[in-house]
Backbone as ProteinMPNN parsed JSONL, in Angstrom:
{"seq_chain_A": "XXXXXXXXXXXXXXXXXXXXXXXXXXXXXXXXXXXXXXXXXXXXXXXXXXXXXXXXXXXXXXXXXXXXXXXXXXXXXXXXXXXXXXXXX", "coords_chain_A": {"N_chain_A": [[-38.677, 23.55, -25.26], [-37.318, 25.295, -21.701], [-35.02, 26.59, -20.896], [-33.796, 25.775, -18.441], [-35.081, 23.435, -18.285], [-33.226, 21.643, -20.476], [-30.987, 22.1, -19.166], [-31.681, 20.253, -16.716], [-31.937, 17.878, -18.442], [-29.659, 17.539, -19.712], [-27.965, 17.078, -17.352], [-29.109, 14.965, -16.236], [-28.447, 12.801, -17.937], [-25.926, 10.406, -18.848], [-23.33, 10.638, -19.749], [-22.677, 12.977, -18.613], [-21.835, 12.352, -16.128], [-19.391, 10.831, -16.658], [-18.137, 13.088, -17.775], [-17.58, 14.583, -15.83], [-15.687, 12.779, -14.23], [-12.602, 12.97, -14.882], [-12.056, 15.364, -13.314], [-13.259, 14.543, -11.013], [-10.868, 12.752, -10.602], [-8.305, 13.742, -10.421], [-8.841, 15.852, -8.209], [-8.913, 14.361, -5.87], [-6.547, 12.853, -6.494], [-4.602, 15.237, -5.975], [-5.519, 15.707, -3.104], [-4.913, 13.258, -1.852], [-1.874, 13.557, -2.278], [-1.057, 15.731, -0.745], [-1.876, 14.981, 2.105], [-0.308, 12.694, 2.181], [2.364, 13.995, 2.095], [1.987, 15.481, 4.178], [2.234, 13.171, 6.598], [4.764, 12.102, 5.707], [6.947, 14.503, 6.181], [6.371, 14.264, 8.847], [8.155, 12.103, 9.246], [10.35, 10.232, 11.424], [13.436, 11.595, 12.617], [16.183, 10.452, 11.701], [15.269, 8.505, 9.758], [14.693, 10.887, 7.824], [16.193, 11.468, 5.066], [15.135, 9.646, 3.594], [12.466, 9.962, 3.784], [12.218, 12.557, 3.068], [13.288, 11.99, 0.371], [11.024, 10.632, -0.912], [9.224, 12.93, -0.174], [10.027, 14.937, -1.854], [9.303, 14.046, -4.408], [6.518, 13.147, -4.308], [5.266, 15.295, -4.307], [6.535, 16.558, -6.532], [5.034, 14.593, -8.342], [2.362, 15.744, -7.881], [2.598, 18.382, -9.144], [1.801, 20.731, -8.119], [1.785, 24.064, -7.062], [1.005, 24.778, -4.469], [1.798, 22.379, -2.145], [4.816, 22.267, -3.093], [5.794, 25.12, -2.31], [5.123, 24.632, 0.377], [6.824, 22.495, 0.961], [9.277, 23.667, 0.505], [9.432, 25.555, 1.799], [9.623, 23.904, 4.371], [11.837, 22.377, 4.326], [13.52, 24.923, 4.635], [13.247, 25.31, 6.961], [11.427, 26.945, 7.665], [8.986, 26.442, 8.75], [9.202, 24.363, 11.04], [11.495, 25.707, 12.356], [13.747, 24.453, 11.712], [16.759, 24.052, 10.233], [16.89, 22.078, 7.7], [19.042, 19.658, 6.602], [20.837, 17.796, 4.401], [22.16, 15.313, 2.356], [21.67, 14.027, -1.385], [22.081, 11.786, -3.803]], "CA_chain_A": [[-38.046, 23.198, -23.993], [-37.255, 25.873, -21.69], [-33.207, 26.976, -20.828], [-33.583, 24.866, -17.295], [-35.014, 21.914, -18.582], [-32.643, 21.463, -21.364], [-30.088, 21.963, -18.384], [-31.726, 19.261, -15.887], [-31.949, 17.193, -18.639], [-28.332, 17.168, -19.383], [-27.236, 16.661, -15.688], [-29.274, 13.671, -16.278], [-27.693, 12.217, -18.767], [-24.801, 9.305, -18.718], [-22.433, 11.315, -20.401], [-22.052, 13.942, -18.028], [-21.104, 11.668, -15.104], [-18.303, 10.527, -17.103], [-17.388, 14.322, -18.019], [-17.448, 15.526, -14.381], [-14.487, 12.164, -13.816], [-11.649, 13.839, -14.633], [-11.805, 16.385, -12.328], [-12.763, 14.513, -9.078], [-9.865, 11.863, -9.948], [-7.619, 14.938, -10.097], [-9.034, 16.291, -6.851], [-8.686, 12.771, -5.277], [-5.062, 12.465, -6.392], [-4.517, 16.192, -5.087], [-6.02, 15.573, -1.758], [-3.977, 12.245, -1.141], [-0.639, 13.693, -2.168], [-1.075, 16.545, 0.214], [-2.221, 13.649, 3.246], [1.351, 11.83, 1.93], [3.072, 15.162, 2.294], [1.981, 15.725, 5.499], [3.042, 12.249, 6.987], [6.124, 12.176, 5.311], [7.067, 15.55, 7.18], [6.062, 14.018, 10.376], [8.59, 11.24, 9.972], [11.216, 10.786, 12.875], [14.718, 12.47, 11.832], [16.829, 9.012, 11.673], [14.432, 8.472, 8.517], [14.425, 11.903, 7.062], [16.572, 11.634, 4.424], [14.447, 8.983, 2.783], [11.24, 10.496, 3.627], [12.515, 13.852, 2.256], [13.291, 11.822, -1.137], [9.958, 10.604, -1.298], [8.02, 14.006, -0.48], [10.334, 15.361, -3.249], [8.987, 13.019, -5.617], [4.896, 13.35, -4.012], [5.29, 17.364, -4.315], [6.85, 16.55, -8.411], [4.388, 14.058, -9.365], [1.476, 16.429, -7.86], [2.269, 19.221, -9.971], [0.685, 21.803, -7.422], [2.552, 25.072, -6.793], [1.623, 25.475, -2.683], [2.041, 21.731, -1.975], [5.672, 22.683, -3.327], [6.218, 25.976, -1.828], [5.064, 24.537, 1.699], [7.899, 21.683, 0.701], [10.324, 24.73, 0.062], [9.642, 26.559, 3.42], [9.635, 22.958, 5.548], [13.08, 22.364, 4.433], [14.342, 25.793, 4.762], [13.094, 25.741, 8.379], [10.21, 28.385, 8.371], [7.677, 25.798, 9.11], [9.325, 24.018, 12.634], [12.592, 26.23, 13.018], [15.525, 23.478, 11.893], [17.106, 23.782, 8.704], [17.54, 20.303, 6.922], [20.565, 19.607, 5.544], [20.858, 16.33, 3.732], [22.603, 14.798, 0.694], [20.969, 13.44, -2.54], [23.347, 11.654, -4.697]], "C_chain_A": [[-37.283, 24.423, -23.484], [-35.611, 25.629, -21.465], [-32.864, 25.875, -19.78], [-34.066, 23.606, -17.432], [-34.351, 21.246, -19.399], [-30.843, 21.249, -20.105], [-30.465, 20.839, -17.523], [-31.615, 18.082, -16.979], [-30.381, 16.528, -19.394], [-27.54, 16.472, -18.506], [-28.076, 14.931, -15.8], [-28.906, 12.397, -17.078], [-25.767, 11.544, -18.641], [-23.709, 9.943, -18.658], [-21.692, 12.229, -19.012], [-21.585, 13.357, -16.712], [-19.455, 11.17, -15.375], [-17.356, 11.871, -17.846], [-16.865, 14.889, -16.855], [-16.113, 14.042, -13.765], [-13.068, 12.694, -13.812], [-11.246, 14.543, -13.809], [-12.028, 15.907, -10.981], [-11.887, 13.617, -9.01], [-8.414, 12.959, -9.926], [-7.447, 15.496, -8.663], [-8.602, 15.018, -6.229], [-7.148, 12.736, -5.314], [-4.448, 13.744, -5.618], [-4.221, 15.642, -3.377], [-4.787, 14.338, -1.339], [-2.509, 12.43, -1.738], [0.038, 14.926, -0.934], [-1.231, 15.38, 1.595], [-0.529, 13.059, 3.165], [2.622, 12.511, 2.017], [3.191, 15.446, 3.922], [2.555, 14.491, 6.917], [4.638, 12.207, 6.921], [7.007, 13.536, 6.184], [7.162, 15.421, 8.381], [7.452, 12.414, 10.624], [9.896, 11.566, 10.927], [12.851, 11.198, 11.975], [15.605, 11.376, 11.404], [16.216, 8.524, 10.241], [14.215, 9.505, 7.706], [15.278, 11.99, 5.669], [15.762, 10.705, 3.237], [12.574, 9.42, 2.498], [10.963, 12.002, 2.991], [12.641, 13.308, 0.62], [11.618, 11.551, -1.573], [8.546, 11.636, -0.784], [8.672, 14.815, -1.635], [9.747, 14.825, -4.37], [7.434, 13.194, -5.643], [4.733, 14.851, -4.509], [5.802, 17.271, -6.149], [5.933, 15.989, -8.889], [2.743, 15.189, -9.119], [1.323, 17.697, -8.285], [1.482, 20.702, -9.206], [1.876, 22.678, -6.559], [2.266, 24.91, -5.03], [1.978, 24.321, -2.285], [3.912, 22.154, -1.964], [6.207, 23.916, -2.666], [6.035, 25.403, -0.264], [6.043, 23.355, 1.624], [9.652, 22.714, 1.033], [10.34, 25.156, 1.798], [9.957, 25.36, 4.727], [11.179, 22.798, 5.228], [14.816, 23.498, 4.696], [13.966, 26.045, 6.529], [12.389, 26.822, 8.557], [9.24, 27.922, 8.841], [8.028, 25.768, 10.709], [10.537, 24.871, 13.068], [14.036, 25.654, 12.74], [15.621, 23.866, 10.574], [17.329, 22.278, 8.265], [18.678, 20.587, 6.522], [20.767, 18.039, 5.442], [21.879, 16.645, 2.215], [22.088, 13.959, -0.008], [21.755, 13.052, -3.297], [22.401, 10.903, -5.72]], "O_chain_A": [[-36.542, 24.925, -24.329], [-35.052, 24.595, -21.83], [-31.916, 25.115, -19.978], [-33.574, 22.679, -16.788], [-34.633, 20.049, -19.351], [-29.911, 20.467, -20.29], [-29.469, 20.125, -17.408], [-31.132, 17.082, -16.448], [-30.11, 15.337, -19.548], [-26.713, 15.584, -18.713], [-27.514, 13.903, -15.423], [-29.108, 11.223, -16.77], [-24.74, 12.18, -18.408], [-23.035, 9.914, -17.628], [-20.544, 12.144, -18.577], [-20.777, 14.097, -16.151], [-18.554, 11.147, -14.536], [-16.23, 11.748, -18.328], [-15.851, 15.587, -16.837], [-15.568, 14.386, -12.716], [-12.449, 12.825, -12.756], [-10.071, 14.47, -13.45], [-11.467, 16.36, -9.983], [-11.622, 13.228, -7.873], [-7.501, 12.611, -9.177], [-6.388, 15.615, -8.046], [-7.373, 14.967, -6.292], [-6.514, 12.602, -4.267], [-3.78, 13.465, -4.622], [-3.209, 15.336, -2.745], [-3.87, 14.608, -0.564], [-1.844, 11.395, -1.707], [1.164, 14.981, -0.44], [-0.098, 15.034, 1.93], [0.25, 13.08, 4.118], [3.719, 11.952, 2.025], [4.186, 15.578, 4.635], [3.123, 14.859, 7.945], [5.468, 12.263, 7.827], [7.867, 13.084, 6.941], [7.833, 16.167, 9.095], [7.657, 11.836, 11.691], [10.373, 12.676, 11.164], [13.084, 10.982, 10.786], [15.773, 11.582, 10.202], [17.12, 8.054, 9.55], [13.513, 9.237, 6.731], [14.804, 12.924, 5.023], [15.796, 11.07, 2.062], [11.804, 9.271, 1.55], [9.908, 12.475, 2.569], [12.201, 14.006, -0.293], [11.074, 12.211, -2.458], [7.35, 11.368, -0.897], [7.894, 15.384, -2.401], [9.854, 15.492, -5.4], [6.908, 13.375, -6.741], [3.766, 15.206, -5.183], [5.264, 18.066, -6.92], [5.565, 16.489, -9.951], [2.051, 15.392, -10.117], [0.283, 18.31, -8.043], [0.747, 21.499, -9.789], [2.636, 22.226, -5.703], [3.258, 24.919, -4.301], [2.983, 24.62, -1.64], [4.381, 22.349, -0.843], [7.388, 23.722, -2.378], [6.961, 25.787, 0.45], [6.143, 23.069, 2.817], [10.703, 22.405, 1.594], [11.194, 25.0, 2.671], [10.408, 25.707, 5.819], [11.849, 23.224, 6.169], [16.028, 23.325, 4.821], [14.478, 26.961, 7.172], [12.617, 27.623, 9.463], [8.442, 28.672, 9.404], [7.575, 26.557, 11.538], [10.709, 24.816, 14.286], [15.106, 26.044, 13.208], [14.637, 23.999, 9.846], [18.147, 21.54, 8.814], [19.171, 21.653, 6.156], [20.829, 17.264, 6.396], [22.152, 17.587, 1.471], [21.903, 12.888, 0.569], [22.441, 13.974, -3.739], [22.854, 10.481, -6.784]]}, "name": "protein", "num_of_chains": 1, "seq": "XXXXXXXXXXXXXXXXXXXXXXXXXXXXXXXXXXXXXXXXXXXXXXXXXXXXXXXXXXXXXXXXXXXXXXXXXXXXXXXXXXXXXXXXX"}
């Protein structure tokens, strides 16, 4: 059996559908904490202090450095121009 049929016949196999899971429920959770980031950002200012706790919390449980740094720069005001200023107790 040559190198490429030993490879198609892998890809065909059960197994590897359930190897390649991991990684798109990863991507998947990615993708919709970024989407939940970006809402949250958009809510109206009267609500920001609660929608700031819970993109703190979307941006911690997603573990993803630019998600976080574009968290960092929206609250320092490099994104729209305002600085936040809130309290967290």
């Amino acid at each position: 059996m040559g190198r490429e049929e030993e490879g198609v016949e892998r890809l065909k196999s059960p197994n590897s559908h359930f190897l390649a899971l991991p990684l798109l429920l990863s991507s998947l959770r990615l993708y919709f904490c970024v989407q939940a980031l970006k809402h949250l950002l958009q809510c109206p200012s009267q609500d920001s202090t609660d929608s700031i706790e819970l993109a703190i919390e979307t941006v911690a449980q997603a573990r993803d450095s630019e998600l976080t740094n574009h968290l960092i720069k929206y609250l320092l005001g490099d994104i729209d121009g305002i600085v936040k200023v809130f309290t967290l107790i």
